[in-house]
The first five atom37 places (N, CA, C, CB, O) and aatype in JSON, in Angstrom:
{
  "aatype": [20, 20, 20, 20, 20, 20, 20, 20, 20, 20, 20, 20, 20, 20, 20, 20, 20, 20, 20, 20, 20, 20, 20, 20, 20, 20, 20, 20, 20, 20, 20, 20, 20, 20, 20, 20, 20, 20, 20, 20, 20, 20, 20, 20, 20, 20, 20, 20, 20, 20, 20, 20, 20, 20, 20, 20, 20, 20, 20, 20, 20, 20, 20],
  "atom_mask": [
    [1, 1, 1, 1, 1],
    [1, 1, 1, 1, 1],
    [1, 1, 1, 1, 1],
    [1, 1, 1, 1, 1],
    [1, 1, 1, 1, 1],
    [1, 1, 1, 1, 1],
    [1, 1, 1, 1, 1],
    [1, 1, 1, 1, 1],
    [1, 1, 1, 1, 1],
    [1, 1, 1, 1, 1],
    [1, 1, 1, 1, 1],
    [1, 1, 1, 1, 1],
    [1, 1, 1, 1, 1],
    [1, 1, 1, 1, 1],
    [1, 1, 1, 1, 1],
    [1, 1, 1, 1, 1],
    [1, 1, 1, 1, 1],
    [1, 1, 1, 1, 1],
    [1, 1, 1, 1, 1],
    [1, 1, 1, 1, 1],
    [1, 1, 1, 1, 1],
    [1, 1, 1, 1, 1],
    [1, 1, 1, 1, 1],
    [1, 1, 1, 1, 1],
    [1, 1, 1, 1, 1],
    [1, 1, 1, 1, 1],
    [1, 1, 1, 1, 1],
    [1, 1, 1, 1, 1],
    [1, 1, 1, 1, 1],
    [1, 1, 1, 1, 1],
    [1, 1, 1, 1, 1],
    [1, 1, 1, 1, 1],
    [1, 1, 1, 1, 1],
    [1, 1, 1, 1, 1],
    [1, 1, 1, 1, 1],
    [1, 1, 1, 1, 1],
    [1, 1, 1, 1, 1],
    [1, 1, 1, 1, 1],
    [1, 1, 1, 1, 1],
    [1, 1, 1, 1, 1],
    [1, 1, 1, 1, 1],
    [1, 1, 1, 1, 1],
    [1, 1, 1, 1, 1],
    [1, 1, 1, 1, 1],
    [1, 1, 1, 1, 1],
    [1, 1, 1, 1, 1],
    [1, 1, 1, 1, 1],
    [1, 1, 1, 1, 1],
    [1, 1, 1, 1, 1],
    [1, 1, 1, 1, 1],
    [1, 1, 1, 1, 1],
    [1, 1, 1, 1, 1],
    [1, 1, 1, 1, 1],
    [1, 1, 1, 1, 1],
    [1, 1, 1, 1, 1],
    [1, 1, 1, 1, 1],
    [1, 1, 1, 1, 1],
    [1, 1, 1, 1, 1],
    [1, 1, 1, 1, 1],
    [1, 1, 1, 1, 1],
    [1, 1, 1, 1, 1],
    [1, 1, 1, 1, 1],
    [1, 1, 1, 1, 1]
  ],
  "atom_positions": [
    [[-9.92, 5.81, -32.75], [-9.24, 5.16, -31.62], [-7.8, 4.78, -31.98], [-10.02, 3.91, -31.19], [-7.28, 3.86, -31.34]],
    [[-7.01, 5.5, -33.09], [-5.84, 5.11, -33.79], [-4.86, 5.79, -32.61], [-5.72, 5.72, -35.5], [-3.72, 5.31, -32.64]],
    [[-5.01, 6.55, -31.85], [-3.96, 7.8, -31.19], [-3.81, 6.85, -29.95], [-4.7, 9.73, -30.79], [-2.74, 6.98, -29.36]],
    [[-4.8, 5.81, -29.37], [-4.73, 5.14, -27.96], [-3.87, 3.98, -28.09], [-6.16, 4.68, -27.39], [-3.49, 3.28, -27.15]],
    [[-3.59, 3.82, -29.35], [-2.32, 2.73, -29.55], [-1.25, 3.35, -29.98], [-2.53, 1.58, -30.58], [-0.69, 2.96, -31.01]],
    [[-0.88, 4.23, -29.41], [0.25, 5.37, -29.51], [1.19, 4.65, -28.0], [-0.57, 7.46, -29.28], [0.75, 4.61, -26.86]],
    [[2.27, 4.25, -28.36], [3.09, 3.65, -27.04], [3.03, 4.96, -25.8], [5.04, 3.24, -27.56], [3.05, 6.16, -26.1]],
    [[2.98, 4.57, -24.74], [2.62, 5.45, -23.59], [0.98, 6.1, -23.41], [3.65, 6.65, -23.75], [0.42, 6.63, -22.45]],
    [[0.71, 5.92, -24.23], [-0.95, 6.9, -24.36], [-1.93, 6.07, -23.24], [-1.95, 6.75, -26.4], [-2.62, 6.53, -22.33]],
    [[-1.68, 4.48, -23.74], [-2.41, 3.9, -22.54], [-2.08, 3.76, -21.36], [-2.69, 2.93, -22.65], [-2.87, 3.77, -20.41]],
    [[-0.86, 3.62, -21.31], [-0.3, 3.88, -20.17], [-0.66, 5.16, -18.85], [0.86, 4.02, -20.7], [-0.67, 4.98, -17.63]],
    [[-0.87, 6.2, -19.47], [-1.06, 7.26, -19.24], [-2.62, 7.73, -19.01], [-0.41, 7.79, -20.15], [-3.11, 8.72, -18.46]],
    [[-3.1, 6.7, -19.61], [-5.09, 6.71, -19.71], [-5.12, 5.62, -18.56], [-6.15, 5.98, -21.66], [-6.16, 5.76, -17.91]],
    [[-4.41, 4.66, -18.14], [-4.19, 3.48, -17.29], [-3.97, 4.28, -15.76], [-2.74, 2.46, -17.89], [-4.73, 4.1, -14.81]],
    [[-3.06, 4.99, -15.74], [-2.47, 6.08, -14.31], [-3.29, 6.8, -14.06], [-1.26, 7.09, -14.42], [-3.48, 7.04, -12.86]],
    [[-4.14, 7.46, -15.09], [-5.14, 8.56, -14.76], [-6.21, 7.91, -13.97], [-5.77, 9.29, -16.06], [-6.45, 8.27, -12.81]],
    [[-7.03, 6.71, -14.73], [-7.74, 5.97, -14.4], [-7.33, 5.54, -13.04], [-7.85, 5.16, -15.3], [-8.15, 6.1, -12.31]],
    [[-6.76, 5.07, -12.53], [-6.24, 4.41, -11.42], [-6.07, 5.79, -10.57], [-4.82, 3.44, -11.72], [-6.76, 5.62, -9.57]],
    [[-5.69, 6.62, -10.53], [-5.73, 7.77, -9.59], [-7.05, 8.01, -9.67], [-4.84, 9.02, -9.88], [-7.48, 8.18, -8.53]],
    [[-8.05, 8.12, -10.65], [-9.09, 8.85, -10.44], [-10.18, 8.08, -9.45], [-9.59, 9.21, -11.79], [-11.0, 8.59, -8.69]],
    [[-9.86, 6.54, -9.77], [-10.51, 5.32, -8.61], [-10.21, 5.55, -7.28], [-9.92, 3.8, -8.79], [-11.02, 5.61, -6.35]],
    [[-8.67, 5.7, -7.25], [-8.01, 5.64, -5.83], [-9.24, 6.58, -5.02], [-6.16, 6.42, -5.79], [-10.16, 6.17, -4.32]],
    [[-8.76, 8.52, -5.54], [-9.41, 9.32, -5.09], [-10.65, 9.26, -4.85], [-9.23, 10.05, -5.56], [-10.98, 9.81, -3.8]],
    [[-11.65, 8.68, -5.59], [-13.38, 7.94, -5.57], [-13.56, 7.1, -4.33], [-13.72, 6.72, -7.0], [-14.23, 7.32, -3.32]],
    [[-12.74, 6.04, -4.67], [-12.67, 5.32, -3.55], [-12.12, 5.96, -1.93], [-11.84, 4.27, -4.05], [-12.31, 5.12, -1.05]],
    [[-11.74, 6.77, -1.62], [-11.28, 7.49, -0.83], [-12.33, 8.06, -0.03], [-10.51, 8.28, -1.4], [-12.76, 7.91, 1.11]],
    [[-12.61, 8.81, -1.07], [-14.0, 9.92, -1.02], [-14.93, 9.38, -0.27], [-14.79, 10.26, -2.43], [-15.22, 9.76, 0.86]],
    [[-15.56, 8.23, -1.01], [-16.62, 7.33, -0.58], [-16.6, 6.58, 0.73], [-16.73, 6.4, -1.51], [-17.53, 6.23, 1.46]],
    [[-15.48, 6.45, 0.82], [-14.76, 5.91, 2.03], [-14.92, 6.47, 3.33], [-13.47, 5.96, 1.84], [-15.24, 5.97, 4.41]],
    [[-14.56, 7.96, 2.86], [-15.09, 9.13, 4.06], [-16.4, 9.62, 4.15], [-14.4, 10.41, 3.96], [-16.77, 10.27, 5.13]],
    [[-17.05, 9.38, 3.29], [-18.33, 9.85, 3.54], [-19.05, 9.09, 4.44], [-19.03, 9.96, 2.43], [-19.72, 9.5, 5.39]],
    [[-18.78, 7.47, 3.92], [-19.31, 6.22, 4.48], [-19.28, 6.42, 6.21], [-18.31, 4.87, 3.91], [-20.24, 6.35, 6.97]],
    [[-17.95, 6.67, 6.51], [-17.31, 7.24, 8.06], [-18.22, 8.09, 8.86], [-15.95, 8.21, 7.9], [-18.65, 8.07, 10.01]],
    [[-18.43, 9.19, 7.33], [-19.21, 10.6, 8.48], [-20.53, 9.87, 8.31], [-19.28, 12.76, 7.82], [-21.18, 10.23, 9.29]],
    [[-21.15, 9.19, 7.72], [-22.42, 8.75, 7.9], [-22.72, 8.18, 8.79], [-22.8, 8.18, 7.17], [-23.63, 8.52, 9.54]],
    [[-21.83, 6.95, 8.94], [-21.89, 5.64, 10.01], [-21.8, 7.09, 11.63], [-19.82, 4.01, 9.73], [-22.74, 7.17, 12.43]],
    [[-20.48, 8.05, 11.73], [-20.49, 8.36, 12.76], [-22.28, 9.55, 13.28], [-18.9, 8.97, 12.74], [-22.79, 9.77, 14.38]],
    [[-22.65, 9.94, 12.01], [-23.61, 10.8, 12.15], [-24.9, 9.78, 12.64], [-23.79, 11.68, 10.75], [-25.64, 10.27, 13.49]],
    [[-25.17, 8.62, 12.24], [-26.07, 7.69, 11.74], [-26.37, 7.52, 13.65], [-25.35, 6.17, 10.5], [-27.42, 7.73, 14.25]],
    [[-24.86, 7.03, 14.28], [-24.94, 6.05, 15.0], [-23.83, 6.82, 16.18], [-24.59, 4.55, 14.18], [-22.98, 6.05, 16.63]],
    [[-23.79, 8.06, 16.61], [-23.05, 8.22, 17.54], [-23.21, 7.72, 18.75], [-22.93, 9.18, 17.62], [-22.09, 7.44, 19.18]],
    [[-24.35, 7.38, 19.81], [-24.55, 7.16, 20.76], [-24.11, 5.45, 20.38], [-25.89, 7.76, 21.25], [-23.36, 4.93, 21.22]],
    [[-24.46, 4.71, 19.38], [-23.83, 3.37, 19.47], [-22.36, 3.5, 19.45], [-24.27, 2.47, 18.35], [-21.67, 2.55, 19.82]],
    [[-21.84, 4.6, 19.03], [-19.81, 4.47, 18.73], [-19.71, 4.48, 20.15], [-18.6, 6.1, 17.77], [-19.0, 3.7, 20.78]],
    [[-20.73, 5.78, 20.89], [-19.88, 6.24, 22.27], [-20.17, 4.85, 23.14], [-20.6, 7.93, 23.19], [-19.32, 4.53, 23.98]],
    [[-21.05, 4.24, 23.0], [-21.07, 3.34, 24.25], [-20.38, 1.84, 23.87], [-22.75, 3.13, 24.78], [-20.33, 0.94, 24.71]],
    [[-19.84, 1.69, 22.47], [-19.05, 0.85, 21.89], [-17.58, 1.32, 22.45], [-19.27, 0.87, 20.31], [-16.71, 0.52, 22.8]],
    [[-17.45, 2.55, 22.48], [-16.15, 3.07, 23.04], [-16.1, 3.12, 24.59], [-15.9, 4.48, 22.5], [-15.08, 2.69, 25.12]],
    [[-16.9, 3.52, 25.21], [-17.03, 2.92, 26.66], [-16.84, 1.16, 27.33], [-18.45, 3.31, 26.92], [-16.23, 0.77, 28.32]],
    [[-17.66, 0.39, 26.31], [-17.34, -0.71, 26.45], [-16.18, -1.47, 26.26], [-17.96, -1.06, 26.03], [-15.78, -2.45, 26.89]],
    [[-15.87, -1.07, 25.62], [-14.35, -1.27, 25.23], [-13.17, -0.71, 25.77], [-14.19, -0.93, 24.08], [-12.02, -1.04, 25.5]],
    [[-13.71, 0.5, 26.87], [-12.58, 0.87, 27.86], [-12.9, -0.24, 29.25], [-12.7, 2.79, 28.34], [-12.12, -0.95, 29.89]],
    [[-14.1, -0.07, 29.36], [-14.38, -0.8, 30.51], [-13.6, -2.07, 30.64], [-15.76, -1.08, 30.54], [-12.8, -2.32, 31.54]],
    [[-14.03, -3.05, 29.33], [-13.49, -4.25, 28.69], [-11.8, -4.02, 29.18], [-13.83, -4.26, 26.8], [-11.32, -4.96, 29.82]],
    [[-11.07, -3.03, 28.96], [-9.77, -3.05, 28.9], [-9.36, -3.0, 30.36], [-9.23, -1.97, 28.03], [-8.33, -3.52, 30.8]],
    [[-10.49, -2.16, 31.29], [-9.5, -1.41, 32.37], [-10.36, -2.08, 33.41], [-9.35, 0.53, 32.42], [-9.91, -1.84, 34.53]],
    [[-11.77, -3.07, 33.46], [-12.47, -3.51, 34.41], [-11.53, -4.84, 35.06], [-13.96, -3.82, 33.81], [-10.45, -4.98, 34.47]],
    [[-11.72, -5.55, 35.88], [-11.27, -6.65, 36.76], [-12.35, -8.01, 36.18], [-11.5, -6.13, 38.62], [-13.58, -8.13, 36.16]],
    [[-11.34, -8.84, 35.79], [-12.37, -9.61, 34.94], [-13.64, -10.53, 35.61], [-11.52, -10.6, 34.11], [-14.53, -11.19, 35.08]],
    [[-13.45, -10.37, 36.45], [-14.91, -10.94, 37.42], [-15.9, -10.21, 37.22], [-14.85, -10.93, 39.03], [-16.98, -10.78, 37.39]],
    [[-15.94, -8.96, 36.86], [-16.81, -7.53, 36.56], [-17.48, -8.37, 34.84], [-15.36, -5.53, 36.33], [-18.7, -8.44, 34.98]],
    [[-17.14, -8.85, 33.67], [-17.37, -9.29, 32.69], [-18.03, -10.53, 32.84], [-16.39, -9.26, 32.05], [-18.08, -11.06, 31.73]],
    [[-18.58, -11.24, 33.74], [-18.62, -12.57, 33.6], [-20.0, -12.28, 33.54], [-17.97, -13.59, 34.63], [-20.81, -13.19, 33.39]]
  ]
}
């Protein structure tokens, strides 16, 4: 482990690391998305309906 206390080496094991999270985290991120949207489409679509309605109904219609 003598070469990782080489000035820049960690540095460079530090950037890699951190890109390789970013991209993981990313990944996971999107999968999470296509799951939730695969899991639960008919709840997105009528979450998305409600939420137009919500926007474009006359608020006596909500009560």
């Amino acid at each position: 482990m003598r070469d990782v206390e080489k000035p820049g080496r960690l540095q460079l094991l530090h950037a890699a690391l951190e890109r390789s999270m970013r991209a993981l985290h990313r990944k996971r991120w999107r999968l999470q998305m296509r799951a939730r949207r695969l899991s639960a489409p008919v709840t997105l679509r009528a979450y998305l309906r409600e939420h137009h309605l919500r926007q474009h109904a006359p608020l006596g219609l909500l009560q």
